[in-house]
C-alpha positions in Angstrom: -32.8 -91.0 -5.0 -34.9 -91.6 -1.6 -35.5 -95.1 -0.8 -37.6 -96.8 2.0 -35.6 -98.9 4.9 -37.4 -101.6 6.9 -36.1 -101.4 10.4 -35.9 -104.2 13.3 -37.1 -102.0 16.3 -35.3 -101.9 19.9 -36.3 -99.9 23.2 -33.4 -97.6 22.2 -32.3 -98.4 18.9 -33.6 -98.9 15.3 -31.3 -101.5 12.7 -31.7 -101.4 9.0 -32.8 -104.8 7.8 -33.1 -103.9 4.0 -33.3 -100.8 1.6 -35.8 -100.6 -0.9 -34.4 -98.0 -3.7 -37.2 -95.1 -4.3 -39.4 -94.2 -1.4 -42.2 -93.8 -3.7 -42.8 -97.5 -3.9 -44.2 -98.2 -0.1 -46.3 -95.2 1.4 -47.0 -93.1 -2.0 -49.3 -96.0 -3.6 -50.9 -96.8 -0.8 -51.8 -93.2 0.3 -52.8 -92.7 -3.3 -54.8 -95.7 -3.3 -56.7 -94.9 -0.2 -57.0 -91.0 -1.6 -58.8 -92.4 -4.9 -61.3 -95.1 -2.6 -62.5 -92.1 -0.4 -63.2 -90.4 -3.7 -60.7 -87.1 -2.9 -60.9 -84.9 -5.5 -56.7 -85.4 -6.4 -55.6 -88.8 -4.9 -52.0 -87.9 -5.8 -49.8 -88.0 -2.9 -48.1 -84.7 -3.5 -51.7 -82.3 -3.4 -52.2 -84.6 0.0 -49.2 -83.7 1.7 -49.9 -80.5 4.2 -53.7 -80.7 2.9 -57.0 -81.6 4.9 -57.2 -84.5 2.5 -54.0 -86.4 4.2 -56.0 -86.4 7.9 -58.9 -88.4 5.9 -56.1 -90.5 4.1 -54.8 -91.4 7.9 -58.4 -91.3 9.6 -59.3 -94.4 7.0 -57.6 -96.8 9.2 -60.0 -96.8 11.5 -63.2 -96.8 9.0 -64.9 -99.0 6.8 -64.2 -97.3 3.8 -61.2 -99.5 2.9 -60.1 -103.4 3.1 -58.2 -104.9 6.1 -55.6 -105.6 4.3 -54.9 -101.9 2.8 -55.6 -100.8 6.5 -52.5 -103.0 7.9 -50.5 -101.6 5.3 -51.2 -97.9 5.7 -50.7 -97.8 9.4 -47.4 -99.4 8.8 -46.8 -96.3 6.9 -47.5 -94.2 10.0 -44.2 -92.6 11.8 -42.8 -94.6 14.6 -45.5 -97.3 14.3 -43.9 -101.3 15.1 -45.0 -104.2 13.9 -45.5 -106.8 16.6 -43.1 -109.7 15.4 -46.3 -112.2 16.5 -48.6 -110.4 13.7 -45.8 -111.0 10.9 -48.0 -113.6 8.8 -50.8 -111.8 9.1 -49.0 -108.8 8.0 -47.4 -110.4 5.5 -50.7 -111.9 3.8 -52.2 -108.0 3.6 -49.0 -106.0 2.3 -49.1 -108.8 -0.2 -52.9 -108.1 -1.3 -51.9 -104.6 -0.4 -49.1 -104.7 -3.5 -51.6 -107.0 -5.9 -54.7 -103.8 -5.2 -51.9 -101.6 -6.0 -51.3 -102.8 -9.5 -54.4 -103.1 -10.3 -56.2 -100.4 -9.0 -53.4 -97.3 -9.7 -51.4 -95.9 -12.2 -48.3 -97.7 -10.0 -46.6 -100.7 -12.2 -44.7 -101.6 -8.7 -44.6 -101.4 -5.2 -42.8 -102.5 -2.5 -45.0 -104.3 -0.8 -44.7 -107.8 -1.8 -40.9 -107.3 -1.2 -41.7 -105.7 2.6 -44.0 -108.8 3.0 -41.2 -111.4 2.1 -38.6 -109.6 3.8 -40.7 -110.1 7.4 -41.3 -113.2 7.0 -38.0 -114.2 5.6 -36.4 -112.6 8.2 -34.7 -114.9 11.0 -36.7 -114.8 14.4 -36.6 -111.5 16.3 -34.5 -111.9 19.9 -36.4 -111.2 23.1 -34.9 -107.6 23.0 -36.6 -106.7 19.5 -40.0 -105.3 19.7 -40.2 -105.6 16.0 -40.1 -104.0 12.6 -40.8 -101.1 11.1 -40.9 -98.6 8.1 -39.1 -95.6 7.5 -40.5 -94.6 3.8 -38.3 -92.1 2.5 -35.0 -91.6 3.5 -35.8 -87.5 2.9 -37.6 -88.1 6.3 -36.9 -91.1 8.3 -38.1 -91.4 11.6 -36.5 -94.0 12.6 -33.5 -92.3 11.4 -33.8 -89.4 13.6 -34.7 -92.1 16.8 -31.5 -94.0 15.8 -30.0 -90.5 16.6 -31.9 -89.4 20.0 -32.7 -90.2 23.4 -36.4 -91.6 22.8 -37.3 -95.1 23.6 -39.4 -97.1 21.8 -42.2 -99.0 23.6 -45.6 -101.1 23.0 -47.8 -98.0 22.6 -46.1 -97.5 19.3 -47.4 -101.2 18.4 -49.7 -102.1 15.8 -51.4 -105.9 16.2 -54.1 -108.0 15.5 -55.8 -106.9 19.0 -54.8 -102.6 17.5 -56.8 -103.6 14.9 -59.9 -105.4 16.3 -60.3 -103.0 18.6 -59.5 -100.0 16.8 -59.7 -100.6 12.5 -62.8 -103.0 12.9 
């Protein structure tokens, strides 16, 4: 069974903080979610994959077509994306409404969300050598797996933030 790993993010390194068991519980309902609010045709997450409907699915971070709070959580999906450590209550608060839209808006009974949420914040305070967190969301294909294993470095263009968004999501 895949499962979804929340990382604390180095320059050259990636650490696993906690595993969540089945990967379809942190990108799947959001993607899906999104899929259904643009009004795609089949908002399940498998037609999306390789389709033009996922570019539309990713492109919504950056419209109006969706809440803030789904937007924070779907570019959190995104590979190699950090979470600044100084955003981590605002984070928190929308992968929290994130996981509430989710129940009550798909045909998911769960998510991972709150969990993710609770983990950030309950996590002790980053060092000066972390750049912050981030989500691998199926251990099929991690990314953060694979940068655990090469020579890539990690830096600030890879962050999202509340500045990211104001100036890119709206």
């Amino acid at each position: 069974m895949s499962c979804s790993t929340l990382y604390k993010v180095y320059r050259t390194t990636a650490r696993g903080l906690i595993q969540f068991r089945n990967g379809y519980g942190s990108g799947p309902p959001v993607w899906e979610m999104v899929a259904a609010k643009l009004g795609l045709e089949n908002p399940s997450t498998v037609a999306m994959f390789g389709s033009h409907e996922a570019r539309k699915v990713w492109n919504a971070v950056r419209g109006t077509e969706i809440p803030l709070s789904w937007k924070w959580a779907l570019a959190f999906t995104f590979d190699k994306t950090i979470l600044n450590p100084e955003d981590t209550e605002i984070a928190a608060n929308a992968f929290r409404e994130t996981h509430q839209d989710i129940l009550r808006w798909t045909r998911y009974t769960w998510s991972h969300w709150e969990s993710i949420a609770d983990a950030i914040e309950g996590s002790p305070k980053l060092d000066y050598r972390a750049l912050g967190f981030a989500l691998g969301c199926t251990s099929v294909s991690d990314p953060w797996e694979d940068f655990i294993r090469s020579s890539d470095r990690a830096d600030e263009t890879d962050m999202i933030n509340r500045t990211w968004f104001a100036e890119v999501a709206g």
